[in-house]
C-alpha positions in Angstrom: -29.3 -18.4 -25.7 -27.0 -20.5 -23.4 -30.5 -21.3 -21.6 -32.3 -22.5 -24.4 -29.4 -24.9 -25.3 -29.4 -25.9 -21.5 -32.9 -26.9 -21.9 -32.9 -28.8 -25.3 -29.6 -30.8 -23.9 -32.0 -31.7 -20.9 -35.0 -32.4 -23.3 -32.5 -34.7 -25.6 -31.7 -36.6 -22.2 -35.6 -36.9 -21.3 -36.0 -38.1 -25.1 -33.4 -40.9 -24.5 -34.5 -42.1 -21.2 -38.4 -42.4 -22.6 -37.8 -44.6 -25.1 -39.7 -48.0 -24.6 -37.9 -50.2 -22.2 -37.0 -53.3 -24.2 -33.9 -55.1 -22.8 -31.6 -55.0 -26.0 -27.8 -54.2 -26.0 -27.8 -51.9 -28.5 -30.8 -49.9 -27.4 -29.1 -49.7 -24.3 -25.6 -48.6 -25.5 -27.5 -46.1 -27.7 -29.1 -44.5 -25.0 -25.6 -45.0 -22.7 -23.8 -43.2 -25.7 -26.6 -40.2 -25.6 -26.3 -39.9 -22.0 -23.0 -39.5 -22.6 -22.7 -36.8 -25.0 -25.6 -35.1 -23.4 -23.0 -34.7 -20.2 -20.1 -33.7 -22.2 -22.3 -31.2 -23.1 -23.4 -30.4 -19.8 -19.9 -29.9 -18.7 -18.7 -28.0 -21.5 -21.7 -25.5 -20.9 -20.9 -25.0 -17.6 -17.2 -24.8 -18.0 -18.3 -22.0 -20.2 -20.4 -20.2 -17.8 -17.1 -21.0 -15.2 -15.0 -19.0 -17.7 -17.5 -16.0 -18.5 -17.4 -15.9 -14.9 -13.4 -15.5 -13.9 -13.5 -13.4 -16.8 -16.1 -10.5 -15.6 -14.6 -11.0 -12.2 -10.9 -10.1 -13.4 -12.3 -7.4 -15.1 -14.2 -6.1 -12.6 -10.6 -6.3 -10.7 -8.8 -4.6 -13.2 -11.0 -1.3 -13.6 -11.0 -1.5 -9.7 -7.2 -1.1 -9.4 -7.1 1.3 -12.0 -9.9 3.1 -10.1 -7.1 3.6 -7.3 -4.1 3.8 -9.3 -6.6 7.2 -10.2 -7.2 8.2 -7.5 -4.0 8.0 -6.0 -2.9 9.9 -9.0 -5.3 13.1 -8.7 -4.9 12.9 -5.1 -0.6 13.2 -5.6 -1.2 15.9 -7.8 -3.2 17.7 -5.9 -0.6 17.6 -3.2 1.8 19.2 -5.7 -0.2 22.2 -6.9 -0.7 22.7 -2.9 3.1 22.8 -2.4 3.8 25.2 -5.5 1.0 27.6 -4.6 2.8 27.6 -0.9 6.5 27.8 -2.4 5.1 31.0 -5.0 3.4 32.4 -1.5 6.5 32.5 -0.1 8.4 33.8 -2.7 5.9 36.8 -3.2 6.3 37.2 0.6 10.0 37.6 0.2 10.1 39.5 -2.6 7.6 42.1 -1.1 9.8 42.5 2.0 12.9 43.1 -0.6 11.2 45.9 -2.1 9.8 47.7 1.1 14.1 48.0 2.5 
């Protein structure tokens, strides 16, 4: 969609500058005043695109992080169920020894 407008702003700017090429001021402002708009235009569309841009980009950053804040996460617990499996090994161990006294 953005495309299509990008192309009929560039057709409205072809329109303006193929107009017959009689000297008169107000032709001439006309056309200046179309050329004109036709840019803010322009720069407002890519100004847009600029925008849609930074924002997939920070996006993409933010699932990133939250990526590793996962991982770092899964990986921590991990670590924990590996250090009470150890502790409950060594309490069976002890407890075993009690018993055989």
């Amino acid at each position: 969609m953005r495309n299509l407008f990008l192309v009929f702003a560039f057709l409205i700017c072809l329109n303006a500058s193929a107009q017959d090429t009689i000297h008169s001021t107000s032709n001439d402002t006309a056309a200046q005043q179309t050329i004109i708009q036709n840019q803010y235009v322009i720069d407002s569309l890519a100004a847009i695109e600029s925008l849609k841009q930074n924002t997939d980009r920070s996006v993409q950053n933010f699932i990133s992080y939250q990526n590793e804040q996962n991982a770092k996460k899964k990986k921590q617990a991990y670590l924990y169920i590996g250090f009470g499996l150890a502790m409950m090994i060594v309490l069976i161990i002890g407890l075993r020894r009690r018993v055989k006294k």
